[in-house]
MDAnalysis code that builds the backbone (N, CA, C; Angstrom):
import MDAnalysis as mda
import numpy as np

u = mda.Universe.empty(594, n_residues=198, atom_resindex=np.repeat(np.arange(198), 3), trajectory=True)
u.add_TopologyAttr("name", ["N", "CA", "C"] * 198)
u.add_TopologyAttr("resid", np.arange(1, 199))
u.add_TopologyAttr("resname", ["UNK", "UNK", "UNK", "UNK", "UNK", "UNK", "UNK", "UNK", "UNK", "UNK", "UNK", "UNK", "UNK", "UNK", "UNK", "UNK", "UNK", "UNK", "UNK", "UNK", "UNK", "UNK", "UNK", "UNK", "UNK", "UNK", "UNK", "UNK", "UNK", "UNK", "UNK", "UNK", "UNK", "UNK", "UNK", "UNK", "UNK", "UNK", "UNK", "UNK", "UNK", "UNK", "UNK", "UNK", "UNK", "UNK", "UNK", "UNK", "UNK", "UNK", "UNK", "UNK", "UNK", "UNK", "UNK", "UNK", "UNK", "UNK", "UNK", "UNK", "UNK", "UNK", "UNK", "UNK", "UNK", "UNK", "UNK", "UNK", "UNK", "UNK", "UNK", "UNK", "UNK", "UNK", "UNK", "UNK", "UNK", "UNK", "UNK", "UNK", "UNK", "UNK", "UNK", "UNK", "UNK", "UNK", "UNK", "UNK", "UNK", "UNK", "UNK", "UNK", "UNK", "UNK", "UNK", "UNK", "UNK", "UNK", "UNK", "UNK", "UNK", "UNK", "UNK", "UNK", "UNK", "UNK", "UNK", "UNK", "UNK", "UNK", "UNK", "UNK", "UNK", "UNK", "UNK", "UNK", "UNK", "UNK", "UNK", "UNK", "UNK", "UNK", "UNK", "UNK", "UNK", "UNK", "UNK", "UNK", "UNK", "UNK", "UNK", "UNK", "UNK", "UNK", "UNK", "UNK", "UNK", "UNK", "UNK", "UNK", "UNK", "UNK", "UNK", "UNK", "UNK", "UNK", "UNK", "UNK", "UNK", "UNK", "UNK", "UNK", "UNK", "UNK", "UNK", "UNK", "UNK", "UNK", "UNK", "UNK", "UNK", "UNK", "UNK", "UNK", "UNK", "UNK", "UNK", "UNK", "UNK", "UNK", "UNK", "UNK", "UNK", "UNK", "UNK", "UNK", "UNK", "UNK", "UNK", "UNK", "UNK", "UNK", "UNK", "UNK", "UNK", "UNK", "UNK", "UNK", "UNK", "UNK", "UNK", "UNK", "UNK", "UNK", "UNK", "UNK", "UNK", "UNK"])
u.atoms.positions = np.array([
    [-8.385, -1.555, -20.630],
    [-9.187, -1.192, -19.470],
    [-8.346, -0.484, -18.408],
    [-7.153, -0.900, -18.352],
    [-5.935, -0.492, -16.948],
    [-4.959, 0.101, -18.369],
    [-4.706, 1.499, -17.268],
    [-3.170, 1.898, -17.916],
    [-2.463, 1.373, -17.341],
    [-1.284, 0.788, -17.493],
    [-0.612, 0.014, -17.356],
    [0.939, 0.858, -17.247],
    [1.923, 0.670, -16.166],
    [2.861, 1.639, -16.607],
    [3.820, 0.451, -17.774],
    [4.061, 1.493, -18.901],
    [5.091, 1.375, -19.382],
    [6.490, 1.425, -19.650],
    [6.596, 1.374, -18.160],
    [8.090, 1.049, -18.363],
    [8.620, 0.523, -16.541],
    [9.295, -0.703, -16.100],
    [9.138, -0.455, -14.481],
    [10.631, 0.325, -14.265],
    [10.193, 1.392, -13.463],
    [11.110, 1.996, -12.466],
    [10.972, 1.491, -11.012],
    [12.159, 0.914, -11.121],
    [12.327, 0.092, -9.467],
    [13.194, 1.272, -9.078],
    [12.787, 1.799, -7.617],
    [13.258, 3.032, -6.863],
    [14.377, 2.305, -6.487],
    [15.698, 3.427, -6.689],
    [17.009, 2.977, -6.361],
    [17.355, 2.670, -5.312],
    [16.813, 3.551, -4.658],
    [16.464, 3.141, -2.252],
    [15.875, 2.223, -2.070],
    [14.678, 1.509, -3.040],
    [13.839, 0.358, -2.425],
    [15.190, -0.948, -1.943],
    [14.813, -1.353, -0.569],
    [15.704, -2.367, 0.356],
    [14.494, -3.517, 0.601],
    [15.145, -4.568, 0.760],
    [14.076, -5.648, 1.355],
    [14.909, -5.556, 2.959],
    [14.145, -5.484, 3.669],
    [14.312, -4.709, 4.849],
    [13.443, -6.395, 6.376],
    [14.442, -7.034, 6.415],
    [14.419, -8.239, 7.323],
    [13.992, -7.687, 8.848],
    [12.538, -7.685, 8.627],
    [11.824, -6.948, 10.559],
    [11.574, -8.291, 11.412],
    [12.517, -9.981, 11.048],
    [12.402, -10.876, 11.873],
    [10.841, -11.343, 11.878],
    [10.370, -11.047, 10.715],
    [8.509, -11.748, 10.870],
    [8.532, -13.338, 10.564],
    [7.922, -13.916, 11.807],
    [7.728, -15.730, 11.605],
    [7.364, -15.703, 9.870],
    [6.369, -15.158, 9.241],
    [6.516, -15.339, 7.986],
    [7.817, -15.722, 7.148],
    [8.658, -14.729, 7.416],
    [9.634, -14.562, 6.503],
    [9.450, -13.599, 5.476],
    [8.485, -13.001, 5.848],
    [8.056, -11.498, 4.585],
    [9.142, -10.299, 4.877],
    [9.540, -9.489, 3.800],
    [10.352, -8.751, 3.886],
    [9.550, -7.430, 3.450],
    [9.883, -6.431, 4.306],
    [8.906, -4.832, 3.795],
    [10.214, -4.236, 2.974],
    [9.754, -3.348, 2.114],
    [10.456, -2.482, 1.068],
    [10.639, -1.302, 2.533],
    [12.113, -0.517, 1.942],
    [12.477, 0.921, 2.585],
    [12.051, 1.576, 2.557],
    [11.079, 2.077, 1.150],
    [10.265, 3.342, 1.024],
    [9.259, 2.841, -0.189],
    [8.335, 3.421, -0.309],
    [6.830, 3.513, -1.365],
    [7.109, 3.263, -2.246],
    [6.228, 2.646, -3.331],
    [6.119, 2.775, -4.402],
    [6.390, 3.954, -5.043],
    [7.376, 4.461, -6.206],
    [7.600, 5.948, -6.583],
    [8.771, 7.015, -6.094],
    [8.948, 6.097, -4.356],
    [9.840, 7.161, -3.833],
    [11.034, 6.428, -3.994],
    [11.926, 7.250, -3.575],
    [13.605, 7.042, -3.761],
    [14.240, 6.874, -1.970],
    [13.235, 7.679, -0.914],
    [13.529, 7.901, 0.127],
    [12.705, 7.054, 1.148],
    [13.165, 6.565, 2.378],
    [12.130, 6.074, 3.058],
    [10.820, 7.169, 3.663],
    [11.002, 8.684, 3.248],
    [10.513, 9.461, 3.773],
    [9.318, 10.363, 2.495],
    [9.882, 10.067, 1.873],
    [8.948, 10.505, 0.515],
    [7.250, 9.546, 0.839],
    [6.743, 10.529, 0.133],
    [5.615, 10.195, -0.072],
    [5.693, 9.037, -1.521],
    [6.019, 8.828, -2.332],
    [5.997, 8.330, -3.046],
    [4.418, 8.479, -4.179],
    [4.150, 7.121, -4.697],
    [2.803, 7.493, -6.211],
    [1.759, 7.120, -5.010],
    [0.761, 7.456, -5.648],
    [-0.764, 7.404, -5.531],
    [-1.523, 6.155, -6.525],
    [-2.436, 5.446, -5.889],
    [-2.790, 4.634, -6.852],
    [-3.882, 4.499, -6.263],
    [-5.246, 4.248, -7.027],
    [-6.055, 3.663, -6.941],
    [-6.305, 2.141, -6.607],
    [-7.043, 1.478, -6.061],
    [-6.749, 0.191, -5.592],
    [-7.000, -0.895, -7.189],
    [-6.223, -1.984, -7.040],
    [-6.780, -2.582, -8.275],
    [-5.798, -1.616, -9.647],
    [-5.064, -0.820, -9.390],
    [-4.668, 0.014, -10.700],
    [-3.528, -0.235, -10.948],
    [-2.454, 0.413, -11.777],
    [-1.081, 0.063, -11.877],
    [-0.153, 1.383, -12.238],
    [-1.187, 2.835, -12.344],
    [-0.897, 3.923, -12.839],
    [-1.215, 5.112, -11.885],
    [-0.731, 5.934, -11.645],
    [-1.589, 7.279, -10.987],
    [-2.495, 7.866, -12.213],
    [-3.201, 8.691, -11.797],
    [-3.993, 10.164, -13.049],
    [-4.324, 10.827, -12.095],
    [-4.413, 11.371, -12.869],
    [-4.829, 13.140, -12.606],
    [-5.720, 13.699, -11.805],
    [-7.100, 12.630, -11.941],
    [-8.221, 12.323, -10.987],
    [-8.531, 10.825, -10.557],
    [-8.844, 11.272, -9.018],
    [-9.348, 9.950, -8.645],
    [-10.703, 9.967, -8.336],
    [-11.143, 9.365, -8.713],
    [-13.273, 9.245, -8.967],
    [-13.465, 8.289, -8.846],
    [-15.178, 7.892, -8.825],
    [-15.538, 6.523, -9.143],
    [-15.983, 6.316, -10.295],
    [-15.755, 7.529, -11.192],
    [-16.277, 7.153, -12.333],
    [-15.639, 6.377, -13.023],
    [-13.782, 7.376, -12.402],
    [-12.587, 6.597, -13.163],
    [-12.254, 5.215, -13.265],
    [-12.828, 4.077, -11.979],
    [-12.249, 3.657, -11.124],
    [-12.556, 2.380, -11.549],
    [-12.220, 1.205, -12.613],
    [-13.089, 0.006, -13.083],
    [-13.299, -0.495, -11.794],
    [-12.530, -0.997, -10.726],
    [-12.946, -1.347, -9.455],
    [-14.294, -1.642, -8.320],
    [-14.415, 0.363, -9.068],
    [-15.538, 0.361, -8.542],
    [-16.560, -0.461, -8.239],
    [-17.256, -0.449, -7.197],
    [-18.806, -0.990, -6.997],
    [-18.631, -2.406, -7.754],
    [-17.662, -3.211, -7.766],
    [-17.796, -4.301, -8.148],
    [-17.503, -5.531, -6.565],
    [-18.259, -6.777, -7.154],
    [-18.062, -7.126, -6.079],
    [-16.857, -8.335, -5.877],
    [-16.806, -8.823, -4.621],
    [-15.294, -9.705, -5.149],
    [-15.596, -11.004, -6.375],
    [-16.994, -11.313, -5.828],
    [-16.978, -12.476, -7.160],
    [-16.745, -11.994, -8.481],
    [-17.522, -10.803, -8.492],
    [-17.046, -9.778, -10.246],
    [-15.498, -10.044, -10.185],
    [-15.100, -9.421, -9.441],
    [-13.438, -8.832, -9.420],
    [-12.370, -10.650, -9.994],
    [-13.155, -11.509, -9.155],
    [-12.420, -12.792, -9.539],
    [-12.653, -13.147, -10.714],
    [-14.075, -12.965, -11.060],
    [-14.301, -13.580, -12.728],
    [-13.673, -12.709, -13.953],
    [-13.298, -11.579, -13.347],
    [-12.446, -10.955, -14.166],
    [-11.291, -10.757, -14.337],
    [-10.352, -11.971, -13.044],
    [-8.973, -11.783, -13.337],
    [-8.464, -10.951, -12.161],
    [-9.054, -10.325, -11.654],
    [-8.647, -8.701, -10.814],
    [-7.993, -9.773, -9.547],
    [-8.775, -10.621, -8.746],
    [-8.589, -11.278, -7.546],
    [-7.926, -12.718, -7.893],
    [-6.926, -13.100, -7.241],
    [-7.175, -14.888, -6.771],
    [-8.156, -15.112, -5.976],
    [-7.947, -16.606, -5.874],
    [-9.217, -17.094, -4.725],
    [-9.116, -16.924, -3.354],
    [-8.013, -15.945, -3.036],
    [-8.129, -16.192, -1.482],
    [-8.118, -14.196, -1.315],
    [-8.800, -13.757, -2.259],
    [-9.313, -12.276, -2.197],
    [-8.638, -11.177, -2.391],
    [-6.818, -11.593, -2.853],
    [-6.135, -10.432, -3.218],
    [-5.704, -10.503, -4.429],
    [-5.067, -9.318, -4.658],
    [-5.010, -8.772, -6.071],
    [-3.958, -9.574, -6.824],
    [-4.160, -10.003, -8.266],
    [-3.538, -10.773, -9.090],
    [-2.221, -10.268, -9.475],
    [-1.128, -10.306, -10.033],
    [-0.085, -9.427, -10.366],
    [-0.069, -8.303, -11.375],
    [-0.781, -9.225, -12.308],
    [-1.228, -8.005, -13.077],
    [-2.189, -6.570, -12.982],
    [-2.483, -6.531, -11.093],
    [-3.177, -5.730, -11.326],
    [-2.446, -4.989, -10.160],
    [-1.257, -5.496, -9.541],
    [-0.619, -5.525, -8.392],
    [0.187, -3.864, -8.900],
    [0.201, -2.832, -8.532],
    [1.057, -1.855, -8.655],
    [2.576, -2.145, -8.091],
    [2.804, -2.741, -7.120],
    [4.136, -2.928, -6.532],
    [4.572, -3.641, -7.629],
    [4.448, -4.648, -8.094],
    [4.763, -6.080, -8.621],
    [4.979, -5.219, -10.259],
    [4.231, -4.570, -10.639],
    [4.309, -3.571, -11.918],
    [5.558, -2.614, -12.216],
    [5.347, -2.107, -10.997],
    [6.269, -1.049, -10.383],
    [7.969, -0.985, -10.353],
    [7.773, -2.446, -9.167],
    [9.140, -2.587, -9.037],
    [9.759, -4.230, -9.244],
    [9.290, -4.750, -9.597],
    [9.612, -6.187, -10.313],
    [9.121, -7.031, -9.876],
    [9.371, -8.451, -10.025],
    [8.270, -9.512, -9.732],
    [8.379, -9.878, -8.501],
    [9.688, -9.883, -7.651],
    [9.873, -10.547, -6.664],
    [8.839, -9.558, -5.489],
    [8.607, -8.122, -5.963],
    [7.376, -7.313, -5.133],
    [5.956, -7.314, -5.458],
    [5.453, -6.907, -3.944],
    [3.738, -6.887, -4.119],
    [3.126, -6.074, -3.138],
    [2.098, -6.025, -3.442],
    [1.169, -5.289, -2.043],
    [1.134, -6.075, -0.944],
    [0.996, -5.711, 0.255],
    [1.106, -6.496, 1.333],
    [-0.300, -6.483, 1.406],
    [-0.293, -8.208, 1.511],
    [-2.042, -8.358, 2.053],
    [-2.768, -8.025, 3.762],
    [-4.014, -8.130, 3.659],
    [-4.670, -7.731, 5.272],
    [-3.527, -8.572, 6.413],
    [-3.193, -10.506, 5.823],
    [-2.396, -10.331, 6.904],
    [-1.158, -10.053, 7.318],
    [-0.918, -9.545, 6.198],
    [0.939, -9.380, 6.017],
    [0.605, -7.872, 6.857],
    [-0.325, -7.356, 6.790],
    [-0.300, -6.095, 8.299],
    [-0.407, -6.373, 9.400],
    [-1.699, -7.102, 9.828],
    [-1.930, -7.825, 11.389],
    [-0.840, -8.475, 11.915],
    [0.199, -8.958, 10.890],
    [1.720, -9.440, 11.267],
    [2.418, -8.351, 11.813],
    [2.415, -7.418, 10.831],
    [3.408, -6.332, 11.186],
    [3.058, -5.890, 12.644],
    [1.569, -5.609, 12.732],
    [1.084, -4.940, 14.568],
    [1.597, -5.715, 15.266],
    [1.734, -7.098, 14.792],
    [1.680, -8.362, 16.160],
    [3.554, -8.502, 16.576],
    [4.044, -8.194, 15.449],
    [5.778, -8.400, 15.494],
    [6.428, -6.857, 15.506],
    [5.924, -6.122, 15.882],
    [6.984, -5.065, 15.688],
    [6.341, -3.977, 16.612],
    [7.153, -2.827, 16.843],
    [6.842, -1.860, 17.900],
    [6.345, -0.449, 17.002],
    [5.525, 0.518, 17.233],
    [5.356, 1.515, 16.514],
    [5.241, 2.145, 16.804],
    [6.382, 3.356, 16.550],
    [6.378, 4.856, 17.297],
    [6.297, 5.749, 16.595],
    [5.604, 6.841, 16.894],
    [5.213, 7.830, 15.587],
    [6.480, 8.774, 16.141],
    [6.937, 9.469, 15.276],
    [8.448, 10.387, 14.894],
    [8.328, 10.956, 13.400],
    [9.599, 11.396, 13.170],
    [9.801, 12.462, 11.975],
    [10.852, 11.867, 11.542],
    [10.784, 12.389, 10.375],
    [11.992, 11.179, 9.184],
    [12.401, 12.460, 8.258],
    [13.305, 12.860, 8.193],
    [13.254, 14.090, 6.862],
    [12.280, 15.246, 6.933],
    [11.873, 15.441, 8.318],
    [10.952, 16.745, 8.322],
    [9.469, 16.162, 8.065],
    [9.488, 14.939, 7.666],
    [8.044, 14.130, 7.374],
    [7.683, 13.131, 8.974],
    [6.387, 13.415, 8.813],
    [5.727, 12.905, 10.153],
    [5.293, 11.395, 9.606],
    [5.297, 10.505, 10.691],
    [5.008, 9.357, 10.429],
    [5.311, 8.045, 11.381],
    [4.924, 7.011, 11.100],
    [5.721, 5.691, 11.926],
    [7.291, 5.357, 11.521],
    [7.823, 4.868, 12.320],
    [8.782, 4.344, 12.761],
    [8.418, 2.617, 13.742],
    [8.420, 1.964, 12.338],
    [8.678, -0.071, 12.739],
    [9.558, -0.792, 12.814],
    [9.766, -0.786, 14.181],
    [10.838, -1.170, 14.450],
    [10.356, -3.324, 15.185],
    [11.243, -4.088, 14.420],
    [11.533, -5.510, 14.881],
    [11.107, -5.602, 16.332],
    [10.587, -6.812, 16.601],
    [10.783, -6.798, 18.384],
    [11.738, -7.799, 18.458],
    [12.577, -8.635, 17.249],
    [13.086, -9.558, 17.542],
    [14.638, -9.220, 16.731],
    [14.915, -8.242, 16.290],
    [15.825, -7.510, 15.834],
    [15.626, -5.683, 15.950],
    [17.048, -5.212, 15.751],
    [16.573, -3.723, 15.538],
    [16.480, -3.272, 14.083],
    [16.202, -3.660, 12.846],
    [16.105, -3.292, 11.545],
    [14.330, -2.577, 12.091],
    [14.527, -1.859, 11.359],
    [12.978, -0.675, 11.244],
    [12.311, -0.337, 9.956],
    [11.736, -0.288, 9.571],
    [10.993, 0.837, 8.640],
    [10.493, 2.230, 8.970],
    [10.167, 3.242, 8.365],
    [9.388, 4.246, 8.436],
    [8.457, 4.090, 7.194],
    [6.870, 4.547, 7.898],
    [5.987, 4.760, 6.712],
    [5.577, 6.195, 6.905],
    [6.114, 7.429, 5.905],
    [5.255, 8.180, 5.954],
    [4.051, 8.872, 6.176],
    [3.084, 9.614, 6.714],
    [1.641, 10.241, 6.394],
    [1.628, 10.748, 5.440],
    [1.566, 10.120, 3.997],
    [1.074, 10.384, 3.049],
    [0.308, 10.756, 2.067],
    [-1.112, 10.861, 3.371],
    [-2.354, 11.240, 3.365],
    [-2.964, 10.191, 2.061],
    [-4.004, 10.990, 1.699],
    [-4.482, 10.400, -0.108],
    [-4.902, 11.106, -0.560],
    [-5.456, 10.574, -1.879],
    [-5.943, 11.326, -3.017],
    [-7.427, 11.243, -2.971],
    [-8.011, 12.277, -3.743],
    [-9.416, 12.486, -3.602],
    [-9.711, 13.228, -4.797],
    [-10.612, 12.912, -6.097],
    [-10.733, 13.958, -7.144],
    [-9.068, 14.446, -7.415],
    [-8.594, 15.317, -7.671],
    [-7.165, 15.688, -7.826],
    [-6.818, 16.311, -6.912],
    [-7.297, 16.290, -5.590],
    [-5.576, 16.775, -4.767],
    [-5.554, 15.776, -3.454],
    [-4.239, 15.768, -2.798],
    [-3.597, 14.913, -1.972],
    [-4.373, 15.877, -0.446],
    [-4.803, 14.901, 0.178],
    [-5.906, 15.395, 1.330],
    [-4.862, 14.704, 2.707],
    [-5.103, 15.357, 3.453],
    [-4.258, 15.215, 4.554],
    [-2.589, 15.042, 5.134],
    [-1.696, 15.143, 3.794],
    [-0.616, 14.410, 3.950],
    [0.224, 15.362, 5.189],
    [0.760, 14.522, 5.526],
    [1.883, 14.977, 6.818],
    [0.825, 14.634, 8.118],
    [-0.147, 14.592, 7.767],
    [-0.780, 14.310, 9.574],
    [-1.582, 12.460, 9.457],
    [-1.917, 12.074, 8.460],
    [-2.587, 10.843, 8.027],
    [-1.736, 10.041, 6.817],
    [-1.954, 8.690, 7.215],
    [-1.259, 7.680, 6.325],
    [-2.466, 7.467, 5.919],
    [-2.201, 6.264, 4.914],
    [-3.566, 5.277, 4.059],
    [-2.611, 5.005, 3.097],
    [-2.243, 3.310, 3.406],
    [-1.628, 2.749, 2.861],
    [-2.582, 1.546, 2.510],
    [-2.162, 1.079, 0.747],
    [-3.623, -0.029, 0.503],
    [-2.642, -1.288, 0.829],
    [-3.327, -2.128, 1.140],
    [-3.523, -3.831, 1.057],
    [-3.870, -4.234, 0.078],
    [-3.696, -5.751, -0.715],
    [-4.314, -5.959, -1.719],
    [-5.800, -6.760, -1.261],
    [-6.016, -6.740, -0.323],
    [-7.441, -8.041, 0.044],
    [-8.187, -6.896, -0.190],
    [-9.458, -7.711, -0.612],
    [-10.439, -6.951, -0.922],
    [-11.209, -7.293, 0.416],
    [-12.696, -5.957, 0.762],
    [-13.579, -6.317, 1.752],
    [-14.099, -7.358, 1.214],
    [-14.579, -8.587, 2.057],
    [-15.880, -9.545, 1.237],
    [-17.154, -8.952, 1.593],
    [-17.177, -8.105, 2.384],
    [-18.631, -7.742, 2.944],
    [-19.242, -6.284, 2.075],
    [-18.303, -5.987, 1.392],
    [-18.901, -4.627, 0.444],
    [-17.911, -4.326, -0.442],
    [-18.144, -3.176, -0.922],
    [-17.851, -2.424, -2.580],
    [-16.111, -1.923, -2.503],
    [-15.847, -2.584, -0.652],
    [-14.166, -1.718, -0.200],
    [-13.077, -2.498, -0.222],
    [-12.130, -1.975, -0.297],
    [-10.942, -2.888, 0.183],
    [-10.190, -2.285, 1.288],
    [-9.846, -3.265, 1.900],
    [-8.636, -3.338, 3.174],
    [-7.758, -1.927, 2.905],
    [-7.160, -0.966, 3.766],
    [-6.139, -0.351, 3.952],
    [-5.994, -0.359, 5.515],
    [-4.669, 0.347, 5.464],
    [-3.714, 0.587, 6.868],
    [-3.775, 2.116, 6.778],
    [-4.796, 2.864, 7.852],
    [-4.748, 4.190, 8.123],
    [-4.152, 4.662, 9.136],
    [-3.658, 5.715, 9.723],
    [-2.866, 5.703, 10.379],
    [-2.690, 7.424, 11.163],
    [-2.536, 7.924, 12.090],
    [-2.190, 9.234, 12.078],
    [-1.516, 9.280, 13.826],
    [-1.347, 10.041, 14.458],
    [-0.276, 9.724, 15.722],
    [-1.764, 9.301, 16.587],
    [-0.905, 8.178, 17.472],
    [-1.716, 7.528, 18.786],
    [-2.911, 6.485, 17.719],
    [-2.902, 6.549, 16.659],
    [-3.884, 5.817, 16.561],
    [-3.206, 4.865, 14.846],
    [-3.644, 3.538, 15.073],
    [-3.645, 3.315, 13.610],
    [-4.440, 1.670, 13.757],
    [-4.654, 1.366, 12.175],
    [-6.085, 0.353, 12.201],
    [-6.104, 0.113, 10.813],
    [-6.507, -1.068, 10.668],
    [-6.793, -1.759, 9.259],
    [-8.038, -1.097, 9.269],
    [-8.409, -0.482, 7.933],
    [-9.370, 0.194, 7.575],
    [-10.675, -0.257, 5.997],
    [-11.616, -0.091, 6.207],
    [-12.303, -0.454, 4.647],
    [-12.762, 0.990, 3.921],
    [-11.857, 1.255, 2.408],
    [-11.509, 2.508, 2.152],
    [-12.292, 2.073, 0.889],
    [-12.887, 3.357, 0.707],
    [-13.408, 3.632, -1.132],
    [-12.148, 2.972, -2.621],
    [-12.590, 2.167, -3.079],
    [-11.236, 1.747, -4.207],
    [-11.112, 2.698, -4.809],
    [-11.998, 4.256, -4.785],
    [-11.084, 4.766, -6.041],
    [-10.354, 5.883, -5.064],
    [-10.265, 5.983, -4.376],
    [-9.148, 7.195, -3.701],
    [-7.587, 6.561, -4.094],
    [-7.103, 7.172, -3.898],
    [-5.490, 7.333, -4.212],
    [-5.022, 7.462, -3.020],
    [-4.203, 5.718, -2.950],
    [-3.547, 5.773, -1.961],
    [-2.177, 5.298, -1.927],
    [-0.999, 5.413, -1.039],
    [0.267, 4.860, -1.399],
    [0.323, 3.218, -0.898],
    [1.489, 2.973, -1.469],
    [1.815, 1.456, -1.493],
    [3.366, 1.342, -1.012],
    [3.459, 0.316, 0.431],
    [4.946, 0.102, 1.093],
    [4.701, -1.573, 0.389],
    [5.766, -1.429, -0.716],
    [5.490, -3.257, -1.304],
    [6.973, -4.061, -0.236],
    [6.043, -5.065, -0.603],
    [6.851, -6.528, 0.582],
    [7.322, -7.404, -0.625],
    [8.388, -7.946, 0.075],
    [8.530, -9.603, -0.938],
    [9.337, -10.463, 0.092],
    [9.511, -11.678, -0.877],
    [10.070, -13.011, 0.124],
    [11.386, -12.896, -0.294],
])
């Protein structure tokens, strides 16, 4: 049903990157795919573990399913995010990574400062600790739509693994200067992934 990648390439730049969160969650240096904190890195559909060529809803098993579907099929745990096996980070770049869930973001707004800047000629945030100076940058990576990459350099859309409970969407982090917001995005667009671990 899922292509599955066959083989994990853990990006040689990926850092577990200590932003001082009461959690104790650690954000990766750069995307899923990239090597740089400034790269755009892969595209994924939510729920997937592969990029293609097109992103649809035809493509998209995800689709139009709802979270109770998604749980009876393995896709969800019980507390609404994505299982490992369906986890692209965790696929990607080894077990100790994953998608950051809805609140592993509302953490990030609540603990850290965010200034939009340029990283490598790439536009984007700059997260910086309020309780240390270690930072991240997340690219505007824009997304995917049918086959081509729609907005990148002026818009982020980074996925979460929680699913909406209230409809057919899941959680992302959109983003573009002066403004950014947990968002409920179509599962089959193609979007990038900043994976976290403990």
């Amino acid at each position: 049903m899922f292509d599955f990648l066959k083989k994990k390439q853990i990006p040689k730049g990926l850092q577990a990157v200590d932003l001082g969160l009461p959690s104790g969650l650690k954000w990766g240096s750069c995307n899923v795919g990239a090597q740089l904190p400034y790269e755009f890195g892969t595209y994924f559909s939510w729920g997937e573990t592969a990029p293609k060529a097109e992103y649809t809803k035809e493509n998209c098993p995800c689709e139009n399913k709802t979270p109770k579907e998604l749980e009876s099929a393995g896709v969800l745990d019980v507390n609404g995010n994505l299982n490992p096996e369906f986890d692209a980070a965790f696929k990607s770049c080894g077990e100790c990574w994953r998608i950051p869930t809805l609140a592993d973001f509302k953490e990030l707004f609540e603990c850290c400062n965010w200034i939009w800047t340029e990283q490598g000629d790439v536009d984007g945030y700059k997260i910086c600790s309020k309780k240390n100076r270690n930072c991240i940058f997340l690219p505007a990576a824009g997304y995917c739509h049918d086959s081509s990459v729609d907005f990148a350099g002026n818009d982020g859309g980074y996925w979460s693994s929680t699913v909406a409970q209230d409809s057919s969407r899941a959680n992302s982090l959109d983003f573009l200067s002066g403004m950014k917001k947990m968002f409920l995005s179509n599962r089959y667009n193609g979007r990038t992934i900043r994976p976290v671990c403990r």
